[in-house]
C-alpha positions as CSV (number, residue, x, y, z in Angstrom):
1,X,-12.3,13.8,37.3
2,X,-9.4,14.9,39.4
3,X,-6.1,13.9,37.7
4,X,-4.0,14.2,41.3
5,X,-6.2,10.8,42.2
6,X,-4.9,9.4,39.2
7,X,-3.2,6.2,39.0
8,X,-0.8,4.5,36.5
9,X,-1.5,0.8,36.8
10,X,0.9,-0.2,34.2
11,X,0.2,-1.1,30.1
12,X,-1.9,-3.8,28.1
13,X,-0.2,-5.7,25.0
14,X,-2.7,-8.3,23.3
15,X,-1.3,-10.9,21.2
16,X,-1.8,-11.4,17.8
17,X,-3.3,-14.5,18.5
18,X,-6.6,-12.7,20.1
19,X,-7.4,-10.9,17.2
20,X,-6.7,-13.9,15.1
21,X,-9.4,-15.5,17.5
22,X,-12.4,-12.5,17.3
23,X,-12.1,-12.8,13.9
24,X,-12.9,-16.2,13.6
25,X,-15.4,-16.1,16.6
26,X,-17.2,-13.4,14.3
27,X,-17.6,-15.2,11.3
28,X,-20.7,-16.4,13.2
29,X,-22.6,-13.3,12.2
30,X,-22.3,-14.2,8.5
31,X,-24.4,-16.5,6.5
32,X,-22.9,-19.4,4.7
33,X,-19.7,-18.7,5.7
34,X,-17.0,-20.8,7.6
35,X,-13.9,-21.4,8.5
36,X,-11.6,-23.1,6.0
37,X,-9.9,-26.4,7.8
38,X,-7.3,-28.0,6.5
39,X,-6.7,-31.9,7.3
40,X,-6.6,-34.0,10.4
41,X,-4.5,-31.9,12.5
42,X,-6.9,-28.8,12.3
43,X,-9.9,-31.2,13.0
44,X,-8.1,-33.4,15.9
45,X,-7.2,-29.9,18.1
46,X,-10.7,-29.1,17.2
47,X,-12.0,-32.0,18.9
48,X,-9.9,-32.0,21.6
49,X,-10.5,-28.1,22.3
50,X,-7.6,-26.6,21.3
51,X,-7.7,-23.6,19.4
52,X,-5.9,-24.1,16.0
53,X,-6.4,-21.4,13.1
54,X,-3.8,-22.2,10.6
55,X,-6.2,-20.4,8.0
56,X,-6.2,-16.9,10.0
57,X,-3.2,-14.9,10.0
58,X,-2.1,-11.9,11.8
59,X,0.6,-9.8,10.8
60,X,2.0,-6.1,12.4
61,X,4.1,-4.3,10.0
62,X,7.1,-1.9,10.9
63,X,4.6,0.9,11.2
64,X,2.7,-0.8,13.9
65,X,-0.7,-1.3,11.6
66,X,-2.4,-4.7,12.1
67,X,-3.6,-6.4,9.0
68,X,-6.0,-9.9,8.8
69,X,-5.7,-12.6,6.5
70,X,-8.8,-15.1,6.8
71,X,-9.1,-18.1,4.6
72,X,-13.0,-19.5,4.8
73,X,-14.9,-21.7,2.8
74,X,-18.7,-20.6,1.4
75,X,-22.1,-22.1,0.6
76,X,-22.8,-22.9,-3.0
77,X,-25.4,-20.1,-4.8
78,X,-24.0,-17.0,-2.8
79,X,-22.7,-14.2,-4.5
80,X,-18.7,-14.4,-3.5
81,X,-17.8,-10.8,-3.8
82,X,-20.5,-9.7,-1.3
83,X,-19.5,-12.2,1.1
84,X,-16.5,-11.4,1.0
85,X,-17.5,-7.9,1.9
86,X,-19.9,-8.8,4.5
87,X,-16.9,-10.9,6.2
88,X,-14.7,-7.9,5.7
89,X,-17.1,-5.8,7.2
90,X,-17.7,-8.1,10.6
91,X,-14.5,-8.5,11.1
92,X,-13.2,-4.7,11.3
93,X,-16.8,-4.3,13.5
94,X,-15.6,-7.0,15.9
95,X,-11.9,-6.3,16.6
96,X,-12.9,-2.2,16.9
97,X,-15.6,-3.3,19.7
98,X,-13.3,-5.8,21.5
99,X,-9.7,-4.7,21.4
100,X,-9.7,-0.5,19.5
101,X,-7.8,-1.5,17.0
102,X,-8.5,-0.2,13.6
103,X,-7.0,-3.0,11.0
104,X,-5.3,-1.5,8.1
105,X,-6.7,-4.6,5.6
106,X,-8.8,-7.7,6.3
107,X,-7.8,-10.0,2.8
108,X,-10.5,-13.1,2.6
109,X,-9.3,-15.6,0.9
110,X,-12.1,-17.4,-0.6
111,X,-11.0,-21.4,0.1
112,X,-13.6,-23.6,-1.2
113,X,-17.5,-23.5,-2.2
114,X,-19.4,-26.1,-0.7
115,X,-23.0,-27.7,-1.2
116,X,-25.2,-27.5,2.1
117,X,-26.0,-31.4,2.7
């Protein structure tokens, strides 16, 4: 390609917030595994469609490196450590495919194991 027909069309920032949101949106892909909630408030913004993770955080240090901390609850009988991993390992998949950001840590804080009714 011809870099005299090339155009600057300005820069891209995503917020914090989107990562915060493919993380969650790729907890799908694991078994057993969900989003920790916390009270009322979580579950009413829920309801009414408003996106409201209080258990994901997103930090950038001073160095510019993006780091994950995701709070989720797990079914009873699976082994913690490796779904811990697995989460880990969706979660770096997920925001490298959307947004080509390598993460420098995703920490999962395991919140709760809970009985499938």
């Amino acid at each position: 390609m011809n870099n005299e027909n090339k155009v600057d069309l300005g820069f891209v920032q995503i917020h914090k917030k989107v990562i915060g949101d493919i993380a969650v949106s790729s907890l799908r892909e694991v078994s057993g595994v969900r989003l920790a909630t916390f009270g009322i408030i979580s579950k009413a913004c829920e309801w009414i469609g408003r996106k409201n993770y209080p258990s994901v955080h997103v930090t950038i240090d001073q160095d510019d490196q993006v780091s994950v901390e995701i709070k989720v609850a797990i079914d009873y009988g699976l082994n913690v450590p490796d779904v811990a991993r697995q989460v880990q390992d969706v979660i770096r998949a997920a925001v490298e495919r959307a947004v080509d950001i390598n993460l420098k840590e995703i920490n999962v804080n395991i919140q709760a194991i809970e009985r499938s009714a």
